[in-house]
Structures are given as structure tokens and as C-alpha cells.
LUMTOR-502059 format. One record per residue (C-alpha): residue number from 1; residue in one letter; x, z, y. Coordinates in Angstrom, 3 decimals, decimal comma, always signed. Layout:
BEGIN
REC_NUM_A_X_Z_Y;
...
***
This chain:
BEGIN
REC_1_X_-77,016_+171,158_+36,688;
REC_2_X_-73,340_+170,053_+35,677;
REC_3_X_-70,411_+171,225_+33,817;
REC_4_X_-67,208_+170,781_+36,108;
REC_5_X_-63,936_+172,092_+36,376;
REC_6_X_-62,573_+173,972_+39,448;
REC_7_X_-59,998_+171,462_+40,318;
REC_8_X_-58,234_+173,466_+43,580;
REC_9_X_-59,356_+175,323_+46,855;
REC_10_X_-60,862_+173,845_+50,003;
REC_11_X_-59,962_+175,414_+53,191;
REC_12_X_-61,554_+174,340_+56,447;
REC_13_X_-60,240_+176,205_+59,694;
REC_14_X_-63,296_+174,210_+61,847;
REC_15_X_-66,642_+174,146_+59,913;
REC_16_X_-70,566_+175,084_+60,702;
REC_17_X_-70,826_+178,582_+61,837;
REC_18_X_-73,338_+178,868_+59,221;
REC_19_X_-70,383_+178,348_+56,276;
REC_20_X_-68,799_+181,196_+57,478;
REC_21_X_-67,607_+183,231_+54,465;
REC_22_X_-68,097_+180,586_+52,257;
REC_23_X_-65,398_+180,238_+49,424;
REC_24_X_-65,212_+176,095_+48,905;
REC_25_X_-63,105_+174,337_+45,965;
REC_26_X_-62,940_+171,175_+44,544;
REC_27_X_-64,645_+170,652_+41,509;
REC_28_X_-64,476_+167,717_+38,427;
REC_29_X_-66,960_+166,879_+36,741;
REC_30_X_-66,443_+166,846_+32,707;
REC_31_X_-69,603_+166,035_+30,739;
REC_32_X_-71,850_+163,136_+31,063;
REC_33_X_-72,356_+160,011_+32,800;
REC_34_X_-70,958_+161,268_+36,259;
REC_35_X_-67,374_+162,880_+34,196;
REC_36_X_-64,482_+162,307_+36,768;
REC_37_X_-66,498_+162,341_+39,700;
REC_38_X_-65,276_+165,376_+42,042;
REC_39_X_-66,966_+166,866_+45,080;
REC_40_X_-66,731_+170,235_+47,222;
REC_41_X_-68,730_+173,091_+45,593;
REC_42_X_-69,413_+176,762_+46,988;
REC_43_X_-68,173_+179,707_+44,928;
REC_44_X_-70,052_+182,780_+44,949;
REC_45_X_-69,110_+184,272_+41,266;
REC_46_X_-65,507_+184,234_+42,122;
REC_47_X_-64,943_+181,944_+39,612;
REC_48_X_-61,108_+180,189_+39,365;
REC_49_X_-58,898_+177,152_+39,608;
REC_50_X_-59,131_+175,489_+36,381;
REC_51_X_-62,037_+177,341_+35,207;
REC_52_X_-65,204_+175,375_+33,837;
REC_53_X_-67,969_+176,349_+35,255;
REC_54_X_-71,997_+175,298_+35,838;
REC_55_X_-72,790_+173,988_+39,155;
REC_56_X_-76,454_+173,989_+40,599;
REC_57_X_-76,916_+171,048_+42,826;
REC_58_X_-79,694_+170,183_+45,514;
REC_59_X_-82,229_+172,436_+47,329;
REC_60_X_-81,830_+174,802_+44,095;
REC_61_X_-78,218_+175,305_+45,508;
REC_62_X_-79,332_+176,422_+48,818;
REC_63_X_-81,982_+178,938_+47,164;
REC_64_X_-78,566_+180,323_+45,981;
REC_65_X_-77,462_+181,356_+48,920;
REC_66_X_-80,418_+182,562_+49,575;
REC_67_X_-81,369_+180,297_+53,304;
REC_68_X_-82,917_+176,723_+52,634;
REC_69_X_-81,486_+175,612_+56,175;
REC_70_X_-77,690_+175,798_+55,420;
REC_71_X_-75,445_+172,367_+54,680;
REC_72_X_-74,863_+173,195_+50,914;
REC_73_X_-75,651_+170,525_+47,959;
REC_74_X_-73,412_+172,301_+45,371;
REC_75_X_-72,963_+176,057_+43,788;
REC_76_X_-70,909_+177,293_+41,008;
REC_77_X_-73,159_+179,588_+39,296;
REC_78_X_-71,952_+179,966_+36,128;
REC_79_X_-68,450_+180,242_+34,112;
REC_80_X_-68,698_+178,511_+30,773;
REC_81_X_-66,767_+180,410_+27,673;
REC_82_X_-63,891_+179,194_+26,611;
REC_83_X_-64,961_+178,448_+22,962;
REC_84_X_-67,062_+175,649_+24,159;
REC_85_X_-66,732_+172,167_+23,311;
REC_86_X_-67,177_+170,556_+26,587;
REC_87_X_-64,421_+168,129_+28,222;
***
């Protein structure tokens, strides 16, 4: 898992029919040895632009969605508190 921040929203008017009704932004990571690196992550908490949040990467990011088959590596499953001290 990583901490990232919700950089912006991805929109893609031609994707995989399977992505349909996916909500994609662009995330940041901000702990760790990968902090600055960004990539596309799936929202399903309805989590925020500039909100920190976990992300669940890998096969354990499909399980999210609940279907091992769809073209996912990353989900936002968590929004981390604000009193944190991360990035």
C-alpha cells in the first residue's frame, strides 16, 4: 500500500468497456522511497482532489473491484485524517 495525494481527475472518452463507471484521478505519491512518483488510480470512496489517501496496488486492487480480470493496478481505498504527519 501507499500514501498519495489526489493530484487532479482523469477523464477518458475511449477506454475498455470493462472501465466503464470507473472514476480515475491522478495520484502523487508522498511517503517513502517512490514520493513524487504519480500514476492513474481508481476511486471508489469518492475521495477528492487534494485529499491524501491509501492506495492498494496489484492483484489486491482488482479484488477491490471485486473481478480479477479487469485492467486495474491501483485503488484509493482509504482517506488519511488530516492530523497526520505524512508529506
Amino acid at each position: 500500500m501507499l500514501i498519495a495525494k489526489l493530484v487532479s481527475s482523469v477523464w477518458a472518452t475511449r477506454k475498455a468497456e470493462s472501465l466503464n463507471g470507473l472514476k480515475f484521478m491522478l495520484a502523487e505519491v508522498i511517503d517513502g522511497t517512490k514520493a513524487g512518483q504519480r500514476f492513474i488510480v481508481v476511486d471508489i470512496i469518492s475521495a477528492g482532489i487534494g485529499d491524501r489517501v491509501i492506495v492498494c496496488t496489484g492483484s489486491s486492487a482488482r479484488r477491490m473491484l471485486g473481478d480479477d480480470d479487469i485492467p486495474v493496478d491501483a485503488v484509493v481505498i482509504g482517506i488519511v485524517d488530516d492530523d497526520c504527519n505524512l508529506g
